[in-house]
C-alpha positions in Angstrom: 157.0 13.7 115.1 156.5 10.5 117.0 153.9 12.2 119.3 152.1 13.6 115.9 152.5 10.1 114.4 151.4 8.5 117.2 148.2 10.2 117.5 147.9 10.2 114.1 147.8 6.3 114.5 145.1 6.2 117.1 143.0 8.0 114.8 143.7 5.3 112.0 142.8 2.5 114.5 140.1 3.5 115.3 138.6 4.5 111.8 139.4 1.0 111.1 137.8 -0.9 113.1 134.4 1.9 112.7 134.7 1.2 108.7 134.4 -2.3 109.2 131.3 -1.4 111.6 129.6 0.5 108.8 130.8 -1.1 105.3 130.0 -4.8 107.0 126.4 -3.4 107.5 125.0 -1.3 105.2 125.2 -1.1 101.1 123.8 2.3 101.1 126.0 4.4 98.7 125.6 7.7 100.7 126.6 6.3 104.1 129.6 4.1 103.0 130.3 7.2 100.8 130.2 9.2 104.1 132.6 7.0 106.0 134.9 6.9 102.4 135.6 10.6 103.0 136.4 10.2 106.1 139.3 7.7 105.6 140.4 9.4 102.1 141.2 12.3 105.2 142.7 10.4 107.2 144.7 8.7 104.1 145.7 12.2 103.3 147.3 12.6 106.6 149.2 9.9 107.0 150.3 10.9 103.4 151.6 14.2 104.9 153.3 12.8 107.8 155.6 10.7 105.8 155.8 14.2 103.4 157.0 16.3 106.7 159.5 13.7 108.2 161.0 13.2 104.4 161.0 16.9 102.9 159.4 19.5 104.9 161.5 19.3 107.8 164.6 18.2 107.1 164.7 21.7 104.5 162.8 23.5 107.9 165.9 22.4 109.9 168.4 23.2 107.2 167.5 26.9 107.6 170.5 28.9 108.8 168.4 31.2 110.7 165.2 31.5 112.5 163.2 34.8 111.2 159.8 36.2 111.6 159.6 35.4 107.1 161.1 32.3 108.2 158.6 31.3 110.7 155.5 32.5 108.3 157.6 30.1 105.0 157.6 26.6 107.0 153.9 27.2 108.1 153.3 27.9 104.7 155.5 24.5 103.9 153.4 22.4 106.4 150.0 23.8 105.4 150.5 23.5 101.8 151.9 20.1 102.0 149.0 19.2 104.2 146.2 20.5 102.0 148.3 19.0 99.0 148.6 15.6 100.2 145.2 15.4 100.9 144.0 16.7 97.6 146.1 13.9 96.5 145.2 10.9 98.2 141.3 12.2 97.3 142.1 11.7 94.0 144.5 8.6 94.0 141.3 6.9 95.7 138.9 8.7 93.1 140.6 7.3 90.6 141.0 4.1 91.2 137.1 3.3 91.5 136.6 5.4 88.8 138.7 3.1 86.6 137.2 0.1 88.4 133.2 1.9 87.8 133.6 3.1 84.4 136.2 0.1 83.4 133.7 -2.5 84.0 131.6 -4.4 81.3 127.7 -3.9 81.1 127.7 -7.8 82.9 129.7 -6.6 85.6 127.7 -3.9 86.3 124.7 -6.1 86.0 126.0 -8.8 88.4 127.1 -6.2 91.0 123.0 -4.9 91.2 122.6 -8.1 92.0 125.0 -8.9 94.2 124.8 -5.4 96.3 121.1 -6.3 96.7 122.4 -10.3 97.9 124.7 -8.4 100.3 122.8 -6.4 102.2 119.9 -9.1 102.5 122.4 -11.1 103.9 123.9 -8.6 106.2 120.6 -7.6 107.4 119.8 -11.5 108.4 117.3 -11.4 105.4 119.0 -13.8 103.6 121.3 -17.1 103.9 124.5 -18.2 102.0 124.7 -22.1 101.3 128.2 -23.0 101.7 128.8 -20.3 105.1 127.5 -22.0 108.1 126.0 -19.2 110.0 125.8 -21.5 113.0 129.7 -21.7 112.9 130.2 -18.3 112.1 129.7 -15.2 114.3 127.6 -12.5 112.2 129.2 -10.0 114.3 132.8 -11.0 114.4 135.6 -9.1 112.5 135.6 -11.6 109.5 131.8 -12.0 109.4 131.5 -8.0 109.3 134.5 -7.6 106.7 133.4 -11.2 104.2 130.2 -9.3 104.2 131.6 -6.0 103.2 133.9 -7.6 100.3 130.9 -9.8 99.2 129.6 -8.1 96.0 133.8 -7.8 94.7 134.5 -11.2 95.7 131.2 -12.7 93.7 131.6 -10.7 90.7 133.4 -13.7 89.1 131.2 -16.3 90.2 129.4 -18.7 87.8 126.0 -17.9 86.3 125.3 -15.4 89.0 121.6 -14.0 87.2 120.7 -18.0 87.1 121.5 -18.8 90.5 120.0 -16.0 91.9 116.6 -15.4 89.7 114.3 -17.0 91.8 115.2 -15.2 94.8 115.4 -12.0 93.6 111.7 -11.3 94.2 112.1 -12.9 98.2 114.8 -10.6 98.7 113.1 -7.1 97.3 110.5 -7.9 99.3 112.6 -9.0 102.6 114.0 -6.0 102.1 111.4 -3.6 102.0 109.7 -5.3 105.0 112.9 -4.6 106.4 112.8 -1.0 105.4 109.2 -0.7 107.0 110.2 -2.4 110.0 107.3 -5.1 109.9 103.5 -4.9 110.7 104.3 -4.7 113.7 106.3 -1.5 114.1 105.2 0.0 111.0 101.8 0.2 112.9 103.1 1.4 116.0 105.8 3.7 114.9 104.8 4.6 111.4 101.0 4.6 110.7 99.2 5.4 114.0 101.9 8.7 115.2 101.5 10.3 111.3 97.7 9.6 111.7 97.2 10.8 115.7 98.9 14.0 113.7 96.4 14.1 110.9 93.8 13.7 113.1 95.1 16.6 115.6 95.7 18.8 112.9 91.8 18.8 111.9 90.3 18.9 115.1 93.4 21.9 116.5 93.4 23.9 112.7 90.9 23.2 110.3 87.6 22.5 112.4 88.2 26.3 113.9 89.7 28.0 111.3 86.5 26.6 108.7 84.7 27.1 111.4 85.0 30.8 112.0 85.1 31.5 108.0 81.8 29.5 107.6 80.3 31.4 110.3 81.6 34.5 108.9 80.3 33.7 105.2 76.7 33.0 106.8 76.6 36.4 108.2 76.2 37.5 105.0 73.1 37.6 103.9 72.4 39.6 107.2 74.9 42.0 106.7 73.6 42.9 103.4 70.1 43.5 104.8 71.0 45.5 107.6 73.8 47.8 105.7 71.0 48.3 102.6 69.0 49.3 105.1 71.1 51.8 106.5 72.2 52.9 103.2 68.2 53.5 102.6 68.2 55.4 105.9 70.7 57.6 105.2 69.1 59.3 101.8 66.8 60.5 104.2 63.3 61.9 102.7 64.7 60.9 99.4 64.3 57.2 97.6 67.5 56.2 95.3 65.0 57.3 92.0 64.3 60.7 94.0 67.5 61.8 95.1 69.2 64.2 92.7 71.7 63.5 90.3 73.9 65.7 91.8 74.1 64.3 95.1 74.5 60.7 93.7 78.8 61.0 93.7 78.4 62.0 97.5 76.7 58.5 98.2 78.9 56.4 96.4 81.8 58.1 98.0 80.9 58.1 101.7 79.4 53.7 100.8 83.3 53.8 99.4 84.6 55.3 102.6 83.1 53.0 104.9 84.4 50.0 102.7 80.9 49.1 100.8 83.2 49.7 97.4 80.8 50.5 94.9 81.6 50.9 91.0 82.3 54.5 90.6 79.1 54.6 88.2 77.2 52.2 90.5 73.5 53.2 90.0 71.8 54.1 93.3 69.0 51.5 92.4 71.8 49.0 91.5 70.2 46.6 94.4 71.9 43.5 93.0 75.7 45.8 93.1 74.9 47.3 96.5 74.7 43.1 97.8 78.1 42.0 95.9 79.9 45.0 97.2 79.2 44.0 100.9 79.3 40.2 100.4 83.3 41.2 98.5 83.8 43.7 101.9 82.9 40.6 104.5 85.1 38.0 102.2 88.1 40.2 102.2 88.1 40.5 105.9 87.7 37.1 106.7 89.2 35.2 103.6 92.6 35.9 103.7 93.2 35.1 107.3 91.1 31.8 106.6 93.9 31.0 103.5 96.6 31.8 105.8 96.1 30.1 108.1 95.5 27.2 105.6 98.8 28.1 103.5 100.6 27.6 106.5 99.2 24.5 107.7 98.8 22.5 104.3 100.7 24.9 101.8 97.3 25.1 99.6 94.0 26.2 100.6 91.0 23.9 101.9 87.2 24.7 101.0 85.5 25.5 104.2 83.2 22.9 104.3 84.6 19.8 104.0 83.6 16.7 106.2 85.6 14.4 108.2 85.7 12.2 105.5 86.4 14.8 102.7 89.3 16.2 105.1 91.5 12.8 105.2 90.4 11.8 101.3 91.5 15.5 100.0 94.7 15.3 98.0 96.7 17.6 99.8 95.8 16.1 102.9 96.5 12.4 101.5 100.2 14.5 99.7 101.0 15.2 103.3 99.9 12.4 105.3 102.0 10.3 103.0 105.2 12.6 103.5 104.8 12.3 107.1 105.1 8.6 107.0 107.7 8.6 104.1 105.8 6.9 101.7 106.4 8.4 98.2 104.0 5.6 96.4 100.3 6.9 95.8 98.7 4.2 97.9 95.1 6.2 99.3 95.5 6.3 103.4 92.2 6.1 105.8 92.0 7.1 109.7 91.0 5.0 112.6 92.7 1.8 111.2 93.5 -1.3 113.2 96.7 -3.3 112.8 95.3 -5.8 110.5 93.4 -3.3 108.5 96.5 -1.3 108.2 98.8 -4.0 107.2 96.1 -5.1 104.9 95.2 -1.8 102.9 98.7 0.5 103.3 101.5 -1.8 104.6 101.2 -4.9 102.1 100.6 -2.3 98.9 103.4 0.0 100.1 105.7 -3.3 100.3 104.7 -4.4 97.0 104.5 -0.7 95.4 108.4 -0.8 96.4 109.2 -4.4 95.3 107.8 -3.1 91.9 109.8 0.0 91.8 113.0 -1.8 92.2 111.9 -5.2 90.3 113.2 -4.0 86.8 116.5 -3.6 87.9 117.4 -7.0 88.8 114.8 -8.3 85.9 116.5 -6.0 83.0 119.1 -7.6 80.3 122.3 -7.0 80.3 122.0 -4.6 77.2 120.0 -2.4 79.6 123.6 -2.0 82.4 125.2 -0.9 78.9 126.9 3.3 78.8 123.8 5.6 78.3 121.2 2.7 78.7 118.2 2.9 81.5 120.5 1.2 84.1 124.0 2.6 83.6 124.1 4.8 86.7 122.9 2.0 89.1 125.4 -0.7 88.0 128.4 2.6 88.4 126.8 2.4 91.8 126.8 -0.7 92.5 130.1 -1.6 91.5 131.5 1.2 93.5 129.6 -0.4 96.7 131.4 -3.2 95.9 134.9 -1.6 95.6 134.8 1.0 98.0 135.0 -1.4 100.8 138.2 -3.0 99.8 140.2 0.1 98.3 139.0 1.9 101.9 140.0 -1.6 103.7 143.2 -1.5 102.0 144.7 2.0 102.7 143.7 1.8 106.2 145.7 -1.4 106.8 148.8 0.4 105.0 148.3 3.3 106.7 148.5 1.4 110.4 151.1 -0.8 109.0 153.5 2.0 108.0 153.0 4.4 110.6 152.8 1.8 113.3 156.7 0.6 112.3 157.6 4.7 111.9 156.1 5.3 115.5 158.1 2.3 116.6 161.0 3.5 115.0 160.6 7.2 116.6 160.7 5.2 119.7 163.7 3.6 118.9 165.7 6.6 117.9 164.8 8.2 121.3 165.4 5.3 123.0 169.0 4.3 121.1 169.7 8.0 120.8 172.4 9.4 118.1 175.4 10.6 119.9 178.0 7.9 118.5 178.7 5.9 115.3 178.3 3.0 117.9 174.8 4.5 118.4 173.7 5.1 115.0 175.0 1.5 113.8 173.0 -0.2 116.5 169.7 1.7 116.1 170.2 0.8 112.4 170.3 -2.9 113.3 167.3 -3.2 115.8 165.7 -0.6 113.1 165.8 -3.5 110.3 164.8 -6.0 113.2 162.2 -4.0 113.9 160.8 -3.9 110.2 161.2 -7.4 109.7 159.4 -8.6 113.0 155.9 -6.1 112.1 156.4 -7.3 108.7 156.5 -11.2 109.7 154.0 -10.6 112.2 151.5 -9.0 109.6 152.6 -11.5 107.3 152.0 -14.2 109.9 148.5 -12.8 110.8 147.3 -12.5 106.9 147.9 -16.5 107.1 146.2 -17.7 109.9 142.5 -18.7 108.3 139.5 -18.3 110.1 136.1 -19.9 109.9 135.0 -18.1 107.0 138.1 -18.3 105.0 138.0 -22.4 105.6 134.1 -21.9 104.5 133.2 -23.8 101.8 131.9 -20.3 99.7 134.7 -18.7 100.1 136.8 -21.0 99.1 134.8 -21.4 95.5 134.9 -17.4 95.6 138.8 -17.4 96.1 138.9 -19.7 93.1 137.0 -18.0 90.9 138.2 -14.7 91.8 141.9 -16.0 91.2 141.0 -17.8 87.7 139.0 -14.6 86.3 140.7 -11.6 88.1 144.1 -12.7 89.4 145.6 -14.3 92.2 146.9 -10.9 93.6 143.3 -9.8 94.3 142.1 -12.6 95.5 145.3 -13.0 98.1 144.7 -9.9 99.3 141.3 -10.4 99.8 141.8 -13.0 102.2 144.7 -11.4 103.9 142.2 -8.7 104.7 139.4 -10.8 105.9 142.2 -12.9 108.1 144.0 -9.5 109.4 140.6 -8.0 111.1 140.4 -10.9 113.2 143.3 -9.4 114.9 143.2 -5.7 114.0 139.9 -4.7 115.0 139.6 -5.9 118.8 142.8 -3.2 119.0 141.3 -0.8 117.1 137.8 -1.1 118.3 139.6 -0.7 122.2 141.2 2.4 121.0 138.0 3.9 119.6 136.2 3.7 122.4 138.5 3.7 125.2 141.1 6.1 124.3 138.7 8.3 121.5 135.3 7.9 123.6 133.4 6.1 120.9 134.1 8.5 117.9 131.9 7.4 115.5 132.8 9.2 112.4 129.2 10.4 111.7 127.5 6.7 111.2 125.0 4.6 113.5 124.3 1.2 111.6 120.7 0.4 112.1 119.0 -2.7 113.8 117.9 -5.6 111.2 115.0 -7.7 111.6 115.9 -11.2 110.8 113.2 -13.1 108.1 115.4 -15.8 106.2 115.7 -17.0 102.6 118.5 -19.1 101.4 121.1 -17.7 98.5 123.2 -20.5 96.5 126.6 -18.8 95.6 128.3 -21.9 95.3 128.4 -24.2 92.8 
């Protein structure tokens, strides 16, 4: 067990220090989600280890004898247990933010939009805090990345939150969607000009042929009808279609029929008119449909054959699928052959404002409107679960390195004591209790020493107010956690890339680009 435990540990460490990577950048539900699940796994295992060494196998070793059935029932023990315990620690986890998201108060669900959207402006250098001096503190250090995460639960108390943050709300939104767009700049570069180049290749590689051969093929038929009526003419011989008899008129339709002129079956031989619409409905059904396929495949619809430059980029679908290519889902009209400052002026500055709008009543609405079955229930649920998920996922981590860190230690200590006299077991019982107390001093010891950001005059007014409204246990542990990374993640960050080759857990924060705008948090 202390090679499975130890292991087991690496695993934790490492998952540590990449949770504080992703939750101390992003405030995206889906990826902290992502990187949840994750560690409610991991939870789940270190929930079975301590299952195995306290019930599974001391009953495995109690067995009197070693039998095939024997063999199959403690597999069956581990795998149950295993599947068990992480059923379990899915839904001790679910719970809690459940209780926290569905316990909270139509205000608390309103200040955590707020504050989710404060968060990640400030993690993504869009923003500034007045009271944390970003000049003293390192955005990337192990404090700055976990203060960051714990932001939107440690503000939840503060003081007037919608009045202090009301006039930058709007800055923000639209830091944020610059930030989304990536800037003139690059949304020029990397956005606009590669989804038009494709426009413009699929017109000039797809539609200019394939229109081109239908509308060729279309033209032909006035032609066709002429020469094929004439041929029909010719083939009646000395007769006219008023002379022939009656009797032979079935034999012509049938042999026009045949050689896919398809007459009514009570077409009149002088039927000029139906003799032309027959030939012009032959030469449109070879031609048409592999004109529309083509086109289906293309654009999924199908394109009149004549449509000019112009027509081709303005046309709806075109415009529909321009706009998915660049991931724009506003109905802002797109033109070709654009330079940067025409692009930013006509499609990047109305795409940042269409998005500012879309998101503008959300940090604008009353508090009646965060109320259970009102317009924004869901997104305060959400955001207070961004703001809890971060600590509940911070907290069973440190636990689970904390408790598994003394049981590998202690593992060691058996081997190393051994158990072979009372002498033995009495003195591996002492350093065991030694052992305890010096992880649990030097945890305790750690969780003390403050930092730059704990000294910082926000926190400190965040501490406060988090103590007064919520309770002193939350807000202790808060800054134990924020003042245990400074020394936990250098080791686990070693371990995750050193000893686990950079596992990364499924997440790759992005890159921010900085614009600045000042946030007052503090009183």
């Amino acid at each position: 067990m202390m090679v499975v435990t130890g292991i087991y540990l690496l695993f934790e460490l490492a998952f540590g220090a990449r949770l504080l990577d992703v939750v101390g950048s992003t405030t995206d539900l889906e990826e902290i989600e992502q990187i949840e699940n994750a560690g409610r796994v991991i939870s789940g295992i270190a929930l079975t280890l301590v299952v195995w060494t306290s019930l599974i196998l001391p009953r495995i070793r109690r067995m009197s004898w070693w039998t095939p059935w024997r063999r199959t029932r403690s597999a069956l023990m581990l795998g149950g247990s295993t599947i068990l315990c992480c059923l379990a620690s899915y839904a001790i986890q679910e719970a809690i933010l459940d209780g926290l998201s569905y316990g909270s108060s139509p205000a608390q669900r309103q200040a955590a939009s707020t504050l989710t959207l404060v968060s990640s402006s400030v993690q993504n250098a869009s923003a500034l805090l007045r009271g944390l001096d970003f000049e003293q503190v390192d955005r990337s250090s192990p404090e700055s990345k976990t203060f960051m995460a714990l932001l939107p639960s440690l503000a939840l108390s503060v003081d007037r939150l919608e009045e202090r943050t009301r006039g930058s709300i709007e800055e923000l939104l639209e830091a944020q969607a610059e930030d989304a767009l990536g800037g003139p700049g690059s949304f020029y570069a990397n956005v606009y000009f590669p989804a038009m180049t494709e426009i413009m290749r699929s017109y000039n590689d797809v539609y200019l042929p394939a229109s081109d051969r239908h509308a060729r093929a279309i033209a032909r038929i006035p032609d066709e009808q002429t020469r094929l009526y004439r041929q029909y003419r010719n083939g009646l011989g000395r007769y006219t279609p008023t002379s022939l008899p009656r009797s032979q008129h079935p034999r012509v339709r049938s042999q026009l029929r045949q050689a896919g002129i398809m007459v009514p079956l009570d077409w009149a031989l002088t039927d000029r008119a139906g003799f032309m619409s027959a030939v012009a409905e032959r030469i449109r059904g070879e031609v048409t449909p592999g004109y529309e396929r083509v086109m289906i495949d293309a654009y999924g619809a199908v394109l009149p054959d004549d449509l000019t430059p112009a027509q081709f980029f303005g046309h709806p679908v075109i415009q529909d699928r321009w706009r998915s290519r660049m991931g724009m889902e506003h109905e802002i009209p797109l033109a070709v052959n654009l330079d940067q400052d025409a692009a930013e002026r006509t499609i990047y500055r109305p795409w940042v404002e269409a998005i500012v709008d879309a998101r503008r009543p959300l940090y604008f609405s009353p508090i009646s409107a965060f109320e259970e079955g009102a317009e924004h229930y869901q997104d305060g649920i959400t955001a207070i679960r961004i703001a809890y998920i971060p600590l509940i996922a911070f907290t069973f981590s440190i636990l689970g390195a904390l408790v598994h860190s003394f049981k590998t230690l202690n593992f060691a200590l058996k081997a190393a004591v051994g158990a072979g006299s009372p002498r033995a077991l009495k003195t591996a019982k002492v350093l065991r209790l030694v052992l305890f107390g010096t992880v649990i001093s030097a945890g305790a010891l750690a969780a003390r020493n403050e930092n730059p950001i704990t000294r910082s005059e926000l926190f400190l007014e965040l501490e406060a107010q988090t103590s007064e409204r919520v309770g002193a246990p939350l807000a202790a542990m808060m800054r134990a956690v924020i003042q245990l990374q400074t020394y936990n993640y250098p080791i686990a960050e070693t371990i995750r890339n050193r000893v686990l080759l950079g596992i990364t857990y499924d997440f790759d924060p992005d890159t921010d680009i900085p614009t600045f705008e000042h946030i007052d948090l503090t009183s």
